[in-house]
LUMDREN-118755 format. One record per residue (C-alpha): residue number from 1; residue in three letters; x, y, z. Coordinates in nm, 2 decimals. Layout:
<recs>
REC  num  residuo    east   north      up
REC  NUM      ALA       X       Y       Z
...
</recs>
This chain:
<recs>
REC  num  residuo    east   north      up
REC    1      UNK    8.62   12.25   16.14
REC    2      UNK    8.88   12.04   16.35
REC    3      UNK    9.17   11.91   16.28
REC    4      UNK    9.02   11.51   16.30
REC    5      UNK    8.70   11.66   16.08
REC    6      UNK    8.96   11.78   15.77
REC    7      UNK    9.12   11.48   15.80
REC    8      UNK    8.79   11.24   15.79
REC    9      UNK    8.62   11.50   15.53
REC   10      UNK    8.98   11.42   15.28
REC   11      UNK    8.97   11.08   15.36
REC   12      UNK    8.64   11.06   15.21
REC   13      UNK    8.68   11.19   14.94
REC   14      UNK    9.02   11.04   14.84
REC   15      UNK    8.77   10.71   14.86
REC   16      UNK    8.55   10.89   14.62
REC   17      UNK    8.81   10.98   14.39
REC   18      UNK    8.98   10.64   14.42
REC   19      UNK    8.63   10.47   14.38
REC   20      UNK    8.58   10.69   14.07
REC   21      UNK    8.84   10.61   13.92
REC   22      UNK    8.79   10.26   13.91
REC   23      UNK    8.46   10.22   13.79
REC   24      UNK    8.60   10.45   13.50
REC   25      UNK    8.90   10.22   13.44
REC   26      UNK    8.63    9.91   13.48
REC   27      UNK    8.41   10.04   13.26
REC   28      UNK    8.71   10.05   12.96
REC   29      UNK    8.83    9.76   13.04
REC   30      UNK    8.62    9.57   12.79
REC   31      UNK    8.76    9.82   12.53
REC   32      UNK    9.12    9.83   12.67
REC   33      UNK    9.13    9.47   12.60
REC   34      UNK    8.97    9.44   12.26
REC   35      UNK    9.21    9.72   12.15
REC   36      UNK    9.48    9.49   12.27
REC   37      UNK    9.33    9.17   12.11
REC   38      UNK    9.32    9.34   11.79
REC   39      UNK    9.71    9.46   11.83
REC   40      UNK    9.80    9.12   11.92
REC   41      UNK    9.62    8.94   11.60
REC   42      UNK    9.79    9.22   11.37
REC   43      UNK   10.15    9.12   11.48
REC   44      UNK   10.05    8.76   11.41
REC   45      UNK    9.95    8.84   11.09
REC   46      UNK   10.25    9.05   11.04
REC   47      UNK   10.47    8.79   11.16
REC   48      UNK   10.26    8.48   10.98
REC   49      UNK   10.30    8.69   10.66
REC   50      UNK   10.66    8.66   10.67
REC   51      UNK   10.70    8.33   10.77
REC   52      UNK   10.41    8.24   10.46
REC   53      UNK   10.70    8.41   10.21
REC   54      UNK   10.98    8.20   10.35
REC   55      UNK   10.76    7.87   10.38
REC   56      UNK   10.44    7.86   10.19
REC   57      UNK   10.43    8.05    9.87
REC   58      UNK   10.64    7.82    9.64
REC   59      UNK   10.36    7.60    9.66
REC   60      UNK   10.03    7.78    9.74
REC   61      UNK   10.13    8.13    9.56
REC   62      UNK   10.27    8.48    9.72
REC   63      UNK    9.88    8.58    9.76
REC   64      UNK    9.76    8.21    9.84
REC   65      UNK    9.65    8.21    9.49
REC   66      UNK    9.78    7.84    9.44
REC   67      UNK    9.91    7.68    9.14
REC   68      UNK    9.72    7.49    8.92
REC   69      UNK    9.75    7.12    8.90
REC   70      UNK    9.97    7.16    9.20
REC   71      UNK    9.86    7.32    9.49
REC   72      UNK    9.50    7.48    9.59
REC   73      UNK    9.45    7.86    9.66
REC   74      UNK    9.41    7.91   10.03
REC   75      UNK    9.29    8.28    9.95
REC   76      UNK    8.97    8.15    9.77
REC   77      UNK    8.58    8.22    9.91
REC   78      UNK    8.53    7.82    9.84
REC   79      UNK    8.83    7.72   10.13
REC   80      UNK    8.67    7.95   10.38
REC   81      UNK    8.30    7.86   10.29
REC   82      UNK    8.34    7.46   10.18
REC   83      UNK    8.65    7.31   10.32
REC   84      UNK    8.61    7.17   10.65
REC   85      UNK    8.28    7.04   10.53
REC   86      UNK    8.46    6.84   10.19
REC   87      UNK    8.71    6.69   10.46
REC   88      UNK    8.42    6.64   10.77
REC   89      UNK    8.62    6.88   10.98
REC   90      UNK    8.41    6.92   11.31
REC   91      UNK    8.66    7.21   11.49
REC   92      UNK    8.74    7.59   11.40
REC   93      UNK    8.93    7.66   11.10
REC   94      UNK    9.21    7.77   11.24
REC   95      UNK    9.27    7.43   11.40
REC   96      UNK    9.23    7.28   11.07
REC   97      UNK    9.53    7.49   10.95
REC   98      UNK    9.71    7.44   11.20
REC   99      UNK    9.68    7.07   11.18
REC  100      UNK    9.75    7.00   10.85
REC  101      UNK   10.03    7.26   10.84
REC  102      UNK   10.17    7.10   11.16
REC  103      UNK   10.12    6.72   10.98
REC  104      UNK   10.13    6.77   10.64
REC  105      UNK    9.91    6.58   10.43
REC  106      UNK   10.01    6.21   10.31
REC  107      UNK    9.83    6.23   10.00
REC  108      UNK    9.60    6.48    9.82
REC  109      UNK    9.24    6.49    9.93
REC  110      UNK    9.14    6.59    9.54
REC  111      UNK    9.39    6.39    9.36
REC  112      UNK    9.23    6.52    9.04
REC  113      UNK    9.31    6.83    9.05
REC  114      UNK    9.58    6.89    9.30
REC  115      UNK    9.85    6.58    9.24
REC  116      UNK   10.06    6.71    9.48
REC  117      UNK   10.50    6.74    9.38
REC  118      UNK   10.58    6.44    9.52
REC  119      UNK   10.43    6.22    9.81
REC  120      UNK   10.33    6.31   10.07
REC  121      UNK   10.15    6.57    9.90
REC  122      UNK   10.23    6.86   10.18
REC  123      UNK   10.54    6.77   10.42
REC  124      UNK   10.52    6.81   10.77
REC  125      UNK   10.60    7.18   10.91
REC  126      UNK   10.56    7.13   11.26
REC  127      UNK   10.91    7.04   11.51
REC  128      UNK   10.70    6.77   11.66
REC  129      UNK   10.72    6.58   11.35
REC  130      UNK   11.02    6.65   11.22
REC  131      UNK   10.95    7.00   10.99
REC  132      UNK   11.12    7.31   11.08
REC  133      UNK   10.82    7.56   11.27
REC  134      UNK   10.71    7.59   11.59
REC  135      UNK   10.40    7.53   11.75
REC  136      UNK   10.37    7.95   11.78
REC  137      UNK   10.50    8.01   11.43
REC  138      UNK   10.21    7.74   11.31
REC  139      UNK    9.97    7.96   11.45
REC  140      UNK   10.07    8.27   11.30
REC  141      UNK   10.06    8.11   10.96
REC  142      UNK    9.70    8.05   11.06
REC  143      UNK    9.64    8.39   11.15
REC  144      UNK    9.76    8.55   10.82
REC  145      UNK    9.52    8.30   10.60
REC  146      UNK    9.23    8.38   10.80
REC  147      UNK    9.35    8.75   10.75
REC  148      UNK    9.18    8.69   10.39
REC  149      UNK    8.86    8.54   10.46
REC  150      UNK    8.67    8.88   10.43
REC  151      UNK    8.81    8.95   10.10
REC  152      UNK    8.87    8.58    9.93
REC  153      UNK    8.77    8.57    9.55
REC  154      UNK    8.58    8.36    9.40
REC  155      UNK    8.86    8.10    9.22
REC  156      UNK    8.59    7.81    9.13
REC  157      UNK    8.49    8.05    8.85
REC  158      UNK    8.63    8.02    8.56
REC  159      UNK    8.77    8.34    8.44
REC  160      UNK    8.66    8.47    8.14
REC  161      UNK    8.87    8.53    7.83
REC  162      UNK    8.88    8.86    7.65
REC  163      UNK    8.93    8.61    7.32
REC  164      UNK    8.91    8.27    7.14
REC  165      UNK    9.10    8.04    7.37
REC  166      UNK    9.47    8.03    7.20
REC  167      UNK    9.42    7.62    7.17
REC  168      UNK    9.75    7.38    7.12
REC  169      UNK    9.88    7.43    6.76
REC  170      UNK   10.17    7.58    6.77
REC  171      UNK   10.24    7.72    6.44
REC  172      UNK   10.01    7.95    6.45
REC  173      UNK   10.09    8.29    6.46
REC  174      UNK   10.06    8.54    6.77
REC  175      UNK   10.01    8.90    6.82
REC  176      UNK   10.28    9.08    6.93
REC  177      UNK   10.35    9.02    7.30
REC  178      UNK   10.42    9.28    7.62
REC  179      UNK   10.66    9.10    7.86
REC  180      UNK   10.56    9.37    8.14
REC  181      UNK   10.22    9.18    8.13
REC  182      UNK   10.38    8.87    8.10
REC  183      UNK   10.54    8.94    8.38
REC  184      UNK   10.26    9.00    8.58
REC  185      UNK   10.01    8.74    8.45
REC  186      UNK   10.32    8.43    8.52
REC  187      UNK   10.22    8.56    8.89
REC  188      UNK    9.85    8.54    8.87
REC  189      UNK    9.86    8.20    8.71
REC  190      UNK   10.07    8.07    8.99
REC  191      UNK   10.40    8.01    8.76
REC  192      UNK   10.67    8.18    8.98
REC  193      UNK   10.53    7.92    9.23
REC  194      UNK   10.68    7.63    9.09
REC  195      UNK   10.96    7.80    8.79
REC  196      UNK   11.05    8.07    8.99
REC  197      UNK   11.03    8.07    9.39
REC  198      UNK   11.00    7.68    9.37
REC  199      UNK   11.19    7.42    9.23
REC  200      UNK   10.83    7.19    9.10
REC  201      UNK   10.94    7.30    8.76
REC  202      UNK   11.22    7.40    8.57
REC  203      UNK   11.38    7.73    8.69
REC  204      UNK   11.31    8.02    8.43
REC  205      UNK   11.63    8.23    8.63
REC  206      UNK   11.95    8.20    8.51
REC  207      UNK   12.21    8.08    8.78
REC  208      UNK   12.55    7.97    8.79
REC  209      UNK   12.42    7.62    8.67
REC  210      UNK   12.22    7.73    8.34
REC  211      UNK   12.16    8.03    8.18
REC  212      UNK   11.77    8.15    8.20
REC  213      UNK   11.50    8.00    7.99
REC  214      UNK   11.47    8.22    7.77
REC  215      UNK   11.82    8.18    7.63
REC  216      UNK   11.76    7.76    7.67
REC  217      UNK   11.45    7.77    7.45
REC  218      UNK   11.65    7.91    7.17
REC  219      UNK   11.85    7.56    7.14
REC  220      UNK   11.64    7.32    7.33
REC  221      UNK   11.44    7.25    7.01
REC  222      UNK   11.76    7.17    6.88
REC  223      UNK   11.90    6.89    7.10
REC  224      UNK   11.88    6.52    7.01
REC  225      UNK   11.66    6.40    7.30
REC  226      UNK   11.38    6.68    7.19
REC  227      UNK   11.06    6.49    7.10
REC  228      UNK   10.81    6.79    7.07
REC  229      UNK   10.75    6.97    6.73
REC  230      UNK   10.85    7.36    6.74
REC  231      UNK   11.11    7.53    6.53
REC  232      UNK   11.17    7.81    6.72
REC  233      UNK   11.23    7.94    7.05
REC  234      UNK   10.86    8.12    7.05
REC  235      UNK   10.71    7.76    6.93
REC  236      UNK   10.89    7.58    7.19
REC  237      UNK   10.77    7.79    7.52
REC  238      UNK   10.41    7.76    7.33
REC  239      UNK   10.47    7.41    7.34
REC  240      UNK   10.60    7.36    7.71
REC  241      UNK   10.26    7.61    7.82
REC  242      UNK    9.97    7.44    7.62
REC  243      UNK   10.10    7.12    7.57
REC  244      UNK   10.37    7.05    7.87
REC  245      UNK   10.38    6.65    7.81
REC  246      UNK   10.48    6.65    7.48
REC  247      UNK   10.83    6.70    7.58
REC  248      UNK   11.01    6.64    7.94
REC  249      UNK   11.33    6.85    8.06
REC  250      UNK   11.55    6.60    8.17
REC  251      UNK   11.54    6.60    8.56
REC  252      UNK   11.12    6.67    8.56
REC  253      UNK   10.99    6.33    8.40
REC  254      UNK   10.69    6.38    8.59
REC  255      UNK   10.40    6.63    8.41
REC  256      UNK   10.29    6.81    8.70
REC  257      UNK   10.23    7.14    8.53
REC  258      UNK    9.80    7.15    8.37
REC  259      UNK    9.72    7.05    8.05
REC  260      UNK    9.47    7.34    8.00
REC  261      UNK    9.62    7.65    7.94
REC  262      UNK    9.54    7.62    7.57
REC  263      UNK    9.16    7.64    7.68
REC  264      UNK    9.24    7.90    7.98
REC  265      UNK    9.49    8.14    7.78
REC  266      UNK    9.38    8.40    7.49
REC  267      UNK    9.67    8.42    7.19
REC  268      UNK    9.75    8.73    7.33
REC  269      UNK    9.79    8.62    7.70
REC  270      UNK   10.02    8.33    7.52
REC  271      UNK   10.23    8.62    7.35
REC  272      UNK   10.31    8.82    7.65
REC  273      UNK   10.41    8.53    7.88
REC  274      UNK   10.65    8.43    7.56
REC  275      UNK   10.76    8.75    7.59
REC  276      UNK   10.85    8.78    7.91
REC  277      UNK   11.03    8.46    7.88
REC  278      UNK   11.23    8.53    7.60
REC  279      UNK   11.36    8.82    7.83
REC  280      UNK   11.52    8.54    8.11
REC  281      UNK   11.85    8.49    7.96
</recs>
């Protein structure tokens, strides 16, 4: 074979090899660039998750749980199923969150059973309108909330009780509570949203200002402006849970926090959330 022959015979199959190559690399591509889709949506959620703590959970919960009276869960089956059709949305999801994140909402589009803390309802987030998020940051809010769809409960169901409701009388007397389940059932009812990472409701944290609440209720009974009925510390956070507008902390004159934990708590779920505030001093 000549020299000109070799050199023709590599040529071709350099071609081959080169050709071979990329119908191989064509032929991932499709999953080369689903692989990277996927990356890219789990660093938005990452990042959205973050930027959900700093913003978003006072209001709507640290698991988008919500807070009754106030705020609607945004990790529920009913928002991903129902909501764009209740408000007549026509687009994606996603652009519905991002929308009324960006713009906030004037006033509540179920007034009867989310008020809202003070009007507008939701403030604007969105730079363009005065709030303190970008357009990108928006998005990956977006992104981590849809991160739940698959896994949304059910929250239109009404949970239900391992006992007799505990009802509104106060005197009556409880079981013996577990503040370490207090603890975590103030989280699942969406209390830390407004008492604790919020400022809806009175703090329950002691701070330079005030001393904790469980330390307050043990003279707030006591003061001269006090128009509720307990005689003790226990009686008055029973009070402040089932009955809330019997008596208004000075500062809060508006009764945002529901009426109907009397019907939604047992006596025991009463006497561990006592508990755990009696521990806040």
């Amino acid at each position: 074979m000549s020299r000109m022959q070799l050199e023709i015979s590599l040529g071709i199959l350099m071609v081959l090899a080169t050709g071979t190559i990329l119908i191989y690399q064509g032929l991932r591509e499709q999953d080369r660039m689903a692989f990277f889709e996927q990356e890219q949506r789990a660093q938005a959620i990452e990042v959205g998750a973050d930027l959900f703590d700093i913003n978003c959970k006072g209001c709507h919960g640290p698991q988008g749980e919500g807070t009754p009276g106030l705020c609607p869960p945004l990790n529920d089956k009913y928002f991903f199923t129902n909501r764009l059709k209740d408000v007549g949305w026509s687009g994606s999801l996603e652009d519905y969150i991002v929308a009324t994140v960006s713009g906030g909402r004037l006033v509540s589009t179920r007034p009867d059973q989310y008020p809202g803390n003070v009007r507008p309802a939701m403030p604007a987030w969105s730079d363009r309108y005065g709030g303190p998020l970008r357009e990108d940051q928006i998005r990956y809010i977006a992104a981590f909330v849809l991160n739940w769809e698959s896994t949304a409960p059910d929250r239109q169901q009404a949970p239900v009780l391992a006992g007799p409701p505990v009802g509104t009388d106060i005197t009556q007397k409880l079981p013996a509570g577990d503040a370490a389940k207090g603890q975590t059932l103030a989280t699942s009812l969406g209390c830390v949203g407004c008492h604790v990472a919020g400022n809806t409701g009175p703090a329950w944290i002691p701070s330079a200002e005030q001393p904790g609440i469980g330390q307050r209720a043990t003279t707030r009974f006591t003061q001269s402006d006090y128009t509720g009925k307990a005689t003790s510390a226990e009686q008055y956070l029973l009070e402040s849970i089932v009955d809330p507008a019997v008596y208004k902390v000075p500062g809060f004159d508006t009764v945002l926090m529901p009426a109907t934990f009397g019907q939604t708590m047992t006596a025991q779920d009463a006497a561990d959330l006592i508990a755990y505030l009696l521990t806040l001093k």
